[in-house]
C-alpha positions as CSV (number, residue, x, y, z in Angstrom):
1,X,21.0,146.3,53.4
2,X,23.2,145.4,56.3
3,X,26.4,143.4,56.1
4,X,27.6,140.3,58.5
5,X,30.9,140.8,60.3
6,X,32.7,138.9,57.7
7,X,31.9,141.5,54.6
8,X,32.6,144.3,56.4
9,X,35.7,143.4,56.4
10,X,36.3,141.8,53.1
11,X,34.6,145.5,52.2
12,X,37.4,147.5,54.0
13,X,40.2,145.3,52.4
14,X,38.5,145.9,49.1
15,X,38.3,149.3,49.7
16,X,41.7,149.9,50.8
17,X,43.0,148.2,48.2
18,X,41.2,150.3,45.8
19,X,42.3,153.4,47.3
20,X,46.1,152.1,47.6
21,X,45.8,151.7,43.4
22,X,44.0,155.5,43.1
23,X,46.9,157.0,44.7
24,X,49.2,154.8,43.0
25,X,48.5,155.4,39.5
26,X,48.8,159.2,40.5
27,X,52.2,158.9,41.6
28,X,53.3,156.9,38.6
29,X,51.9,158.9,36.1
30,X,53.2,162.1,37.8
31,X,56.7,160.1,37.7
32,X,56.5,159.1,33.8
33,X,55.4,163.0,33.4
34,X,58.5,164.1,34.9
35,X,57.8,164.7,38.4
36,X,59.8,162.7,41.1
37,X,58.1,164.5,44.3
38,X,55.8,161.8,45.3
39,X,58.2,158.8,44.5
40,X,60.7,159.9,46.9
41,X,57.9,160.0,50.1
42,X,56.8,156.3,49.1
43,X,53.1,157.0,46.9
44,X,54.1,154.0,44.7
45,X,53.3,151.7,47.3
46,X,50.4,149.6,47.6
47,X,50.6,149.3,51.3
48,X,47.0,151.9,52.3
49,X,49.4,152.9,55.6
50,X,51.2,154.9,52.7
51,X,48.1,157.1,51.6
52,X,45.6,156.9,54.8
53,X,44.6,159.7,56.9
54,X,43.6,159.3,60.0
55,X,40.7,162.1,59.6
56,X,39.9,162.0,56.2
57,X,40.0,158.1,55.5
58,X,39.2,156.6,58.9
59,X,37.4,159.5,61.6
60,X,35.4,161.0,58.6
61,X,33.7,158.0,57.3
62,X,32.8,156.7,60.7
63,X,31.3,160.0,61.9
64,X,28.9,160.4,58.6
65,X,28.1,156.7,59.0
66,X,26.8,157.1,62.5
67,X,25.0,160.4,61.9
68,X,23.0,158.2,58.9
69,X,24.7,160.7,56.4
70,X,26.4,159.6,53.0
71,X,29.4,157.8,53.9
72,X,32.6,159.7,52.2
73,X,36.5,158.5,52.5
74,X,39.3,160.2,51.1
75,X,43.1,159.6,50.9
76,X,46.1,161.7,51.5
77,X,46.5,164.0,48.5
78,X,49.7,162.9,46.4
79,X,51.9,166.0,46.1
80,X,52.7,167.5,42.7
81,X,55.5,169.6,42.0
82,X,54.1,171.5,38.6
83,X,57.0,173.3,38.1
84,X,58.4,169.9,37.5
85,X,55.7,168.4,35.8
86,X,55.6,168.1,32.0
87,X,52.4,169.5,30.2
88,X,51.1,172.3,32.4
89,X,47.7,171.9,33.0
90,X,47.4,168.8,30.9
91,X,49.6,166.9,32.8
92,X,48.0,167.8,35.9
93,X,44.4,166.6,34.0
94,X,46.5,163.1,33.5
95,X,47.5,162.7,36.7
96,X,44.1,163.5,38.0
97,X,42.0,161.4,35.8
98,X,44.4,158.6,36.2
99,X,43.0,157.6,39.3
100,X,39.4,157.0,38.8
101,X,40.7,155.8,35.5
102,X,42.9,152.9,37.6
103,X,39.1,152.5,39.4
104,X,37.3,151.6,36.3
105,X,40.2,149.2,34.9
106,X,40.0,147.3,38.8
107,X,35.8,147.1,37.9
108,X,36.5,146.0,35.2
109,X,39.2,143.5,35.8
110,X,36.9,142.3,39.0
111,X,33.9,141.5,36.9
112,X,35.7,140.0,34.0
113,X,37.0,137.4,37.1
114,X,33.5,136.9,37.9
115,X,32.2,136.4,34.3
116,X,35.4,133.8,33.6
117,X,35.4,131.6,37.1
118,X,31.3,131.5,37.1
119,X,30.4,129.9,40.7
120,X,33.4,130.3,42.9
121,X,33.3,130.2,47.2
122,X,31.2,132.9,48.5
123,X,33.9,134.8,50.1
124,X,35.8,134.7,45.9
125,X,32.4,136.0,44.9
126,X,32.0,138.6,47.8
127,X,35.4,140.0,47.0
128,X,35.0,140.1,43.4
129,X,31.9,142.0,43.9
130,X,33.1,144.4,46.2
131,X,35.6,145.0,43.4
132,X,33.1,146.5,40.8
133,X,30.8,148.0,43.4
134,X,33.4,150.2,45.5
135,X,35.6,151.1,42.2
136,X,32.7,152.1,40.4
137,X,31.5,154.6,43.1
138,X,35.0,155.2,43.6
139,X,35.4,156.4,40.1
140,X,32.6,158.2,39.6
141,X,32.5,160.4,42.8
142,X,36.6,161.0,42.0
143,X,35.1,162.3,38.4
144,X,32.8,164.9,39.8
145,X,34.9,168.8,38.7
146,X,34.7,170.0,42.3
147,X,37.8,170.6,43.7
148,X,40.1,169.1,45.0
149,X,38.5,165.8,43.6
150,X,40.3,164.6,40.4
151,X,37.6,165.5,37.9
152,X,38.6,169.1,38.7
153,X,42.0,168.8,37.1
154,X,40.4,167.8,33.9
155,X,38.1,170.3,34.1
156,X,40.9,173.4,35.6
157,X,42.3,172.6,31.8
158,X,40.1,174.0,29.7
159,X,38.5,175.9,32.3
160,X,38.3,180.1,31.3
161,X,40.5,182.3,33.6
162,X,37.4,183.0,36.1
163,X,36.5,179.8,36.6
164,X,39.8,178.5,36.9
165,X,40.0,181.3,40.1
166,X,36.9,180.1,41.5
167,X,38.5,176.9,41.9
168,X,41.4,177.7,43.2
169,X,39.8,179.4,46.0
170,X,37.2,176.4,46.7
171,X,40.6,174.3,46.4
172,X,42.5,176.4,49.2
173,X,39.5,175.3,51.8
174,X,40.5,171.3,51.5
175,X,39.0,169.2,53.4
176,X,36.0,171.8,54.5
177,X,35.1,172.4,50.6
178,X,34.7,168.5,50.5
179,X,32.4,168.7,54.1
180,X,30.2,171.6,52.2
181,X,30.0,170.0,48.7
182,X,28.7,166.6,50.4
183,X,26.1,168.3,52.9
184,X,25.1,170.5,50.6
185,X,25.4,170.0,47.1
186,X,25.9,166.3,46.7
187,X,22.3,165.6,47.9
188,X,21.3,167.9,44.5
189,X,23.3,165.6,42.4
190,X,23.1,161.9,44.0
191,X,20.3,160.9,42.0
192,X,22.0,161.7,39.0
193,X,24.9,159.8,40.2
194,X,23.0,156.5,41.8
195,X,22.2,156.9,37.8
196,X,25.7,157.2,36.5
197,X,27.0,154.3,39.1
198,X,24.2,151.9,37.8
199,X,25.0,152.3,34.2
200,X,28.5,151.4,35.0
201,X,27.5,148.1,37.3
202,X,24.9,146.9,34.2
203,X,27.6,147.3,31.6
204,X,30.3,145.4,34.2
205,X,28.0,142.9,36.3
């Protein structure tokens, strides 16, 4: 389905937006756990020039778009000092799965708006939509254990000591774990999340 000038960019304010909350609600709760690191660079902010990179949220996307691949964006990581976090592991699985937590709440926020106005103007309806569609996929992807995506931290807490190592070595790689896990082993997965992400729009839209 292509989209007219106007909805791209409505979708790239939405998803911005979206993205600006994720890293948000990582910073807070990393804050109300006890750990002041990301405050004090600005991650409470809302403004995306705060959490975009220019490869990873801008130059990344664009290349996989134009070689017809899976488009994938991701934000600057919000620092954690652990040594200054309270709750070891758990509080790193509550900082994680805060994000695509603040996702889901924004869906659901979004189609609650569209449920409660009823007809609005189309760009009101566009926007709303955008809402629940890019913080539904938002959340899910950000729930799949790989690292470094969040669903990893949940997972790194009750992981066994080998498994935990395995990660951290998949986690030292970054941004080329990402690359390998979306060439190669998203495409084994995506039809079980296309699933996962329509369950979520029926029970919102």
């Amino acid at each position: 389905m292509s989209l007219s000038i106007t909805e791209i960019f409505i979708a790239v304010g939405v998803l911005a937006f979206s993205i600006s909350v994720h890293e948000s609600t990582h910073s807070i709760v990393a804050y109300l756990l006890g750990d002041r690191t990301s405050h004090g660079m600005g991650r409470f902010s809302l403004n995306p020039i705060h959490h975009i990179d220019p490869l990873t949220t801008i130059a990344l996307p664009l290349v996989l778009m134009l070689a017809g691949a899976q488009p994938f964006a991701a934000a600057k990581p919000v620092p954690i000092d652990t040594h200054s976090l309270r709750g070891g592991e758990w509080g790193m699985a509550l900082v994680g799965l805060s994000g695509p937590f603040s996702n889901f709440v924004l869906a659901f926020l979004a189609s609650f708006a569209i449920h409660i106005l009823g007809p609005t103007s189309a760009y009101t309806q566009t926007t709303l939509l955008f809402l629940v569609q890019i913080n539904v996929g938002l959340g899910v992807f950000n729930m799949i254990p790989f690292p470094p995506l969040d669903g990893s931290r949940a997972l790194y807490a009750i992981a066994p000591d080998f498994l935990r190592d395995i990660m951290l070595r998949i986690e030292q790689f970054g941004i080329s774990a990402i690359l390998v896990f979306m060439f190669i082993l998203y495409p084994m997965i995506s039809s079980y999340l296309l699933k996962v992400n329509e369950w979520f729009l029926n029970l919102f839209l």
